[in-house]
C-alpha positions as CSV (number, residue, x, y, z in Angstrom):
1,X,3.1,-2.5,6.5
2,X,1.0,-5.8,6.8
3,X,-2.0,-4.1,5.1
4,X,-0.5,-3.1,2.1
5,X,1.0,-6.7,1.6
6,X,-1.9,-8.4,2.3
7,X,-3.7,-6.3,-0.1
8,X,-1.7,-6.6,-2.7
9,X,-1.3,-10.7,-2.2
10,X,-5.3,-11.3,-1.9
11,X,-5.6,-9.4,-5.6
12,X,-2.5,-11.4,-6.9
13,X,-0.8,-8.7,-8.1
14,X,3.2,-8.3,-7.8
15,X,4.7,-5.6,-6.1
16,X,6.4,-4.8,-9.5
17,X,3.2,-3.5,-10.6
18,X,2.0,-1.9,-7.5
19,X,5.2,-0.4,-7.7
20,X,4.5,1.1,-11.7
21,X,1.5,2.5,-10.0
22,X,3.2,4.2,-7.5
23,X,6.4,5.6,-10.0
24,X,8.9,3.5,-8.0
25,X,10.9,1.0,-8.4
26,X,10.1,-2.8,-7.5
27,X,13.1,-2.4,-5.2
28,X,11.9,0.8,-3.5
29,X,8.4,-0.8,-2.9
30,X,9.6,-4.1,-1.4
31,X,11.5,-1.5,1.1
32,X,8.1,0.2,2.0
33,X,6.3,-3.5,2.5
34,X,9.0,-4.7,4.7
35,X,9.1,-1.6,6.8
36,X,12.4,-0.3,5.9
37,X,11.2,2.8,4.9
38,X,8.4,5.0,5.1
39,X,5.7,5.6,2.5
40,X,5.2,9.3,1.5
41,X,2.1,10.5,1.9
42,X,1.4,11.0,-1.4
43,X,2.0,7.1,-2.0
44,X,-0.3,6.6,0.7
45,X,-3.4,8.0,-0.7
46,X,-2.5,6.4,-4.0
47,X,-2.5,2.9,-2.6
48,X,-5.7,4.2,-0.7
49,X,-7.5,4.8,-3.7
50,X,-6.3,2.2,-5.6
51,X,-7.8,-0.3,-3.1
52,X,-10.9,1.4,-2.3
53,X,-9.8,1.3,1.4
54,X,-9.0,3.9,3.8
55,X,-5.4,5.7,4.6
56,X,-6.5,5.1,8.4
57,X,-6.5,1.4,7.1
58,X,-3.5,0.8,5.7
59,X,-1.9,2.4,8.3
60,X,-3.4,-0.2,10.9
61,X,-5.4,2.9,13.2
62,X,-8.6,1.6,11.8
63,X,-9.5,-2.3,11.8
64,X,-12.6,-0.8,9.1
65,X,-11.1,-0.9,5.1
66,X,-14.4,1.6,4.6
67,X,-14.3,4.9,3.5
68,X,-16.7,7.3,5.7
């Protein structure tokens, strides 16, 4: 999940706190970032909001971060 790395890296945050926001650990977020496990769908619209982009985004179907 490039998108969600990337995001998180150009606002200089640490994926400890991304991964407060989201109730997980730091441990279960790097998992999610590396690709070793899915993000719920739930987490997904969190992250979504939280950077103003869309869930077709950060999943890499839309090269657009707008939401229409």
């Amino acid at each position: 999940m490039n998108r969600i790395r990337d995001l998180r890296e150009d606002r200089e945050l640490k994926q400890r706190q991304v991964a407060e926001l989201l109730g997980m650990s730091q441990q279960n977020y790097s998992k999610i970032e590396s690709g070793a496990t899915d993000i719920t769908s739930e987490k997904l619209i969190l992250l979504a909001d939280f950077y103003q982009v869309s869930v077709d985004y950060l999943l890499g179907l839309s090269k657009n971060p707008r939401r229409d």
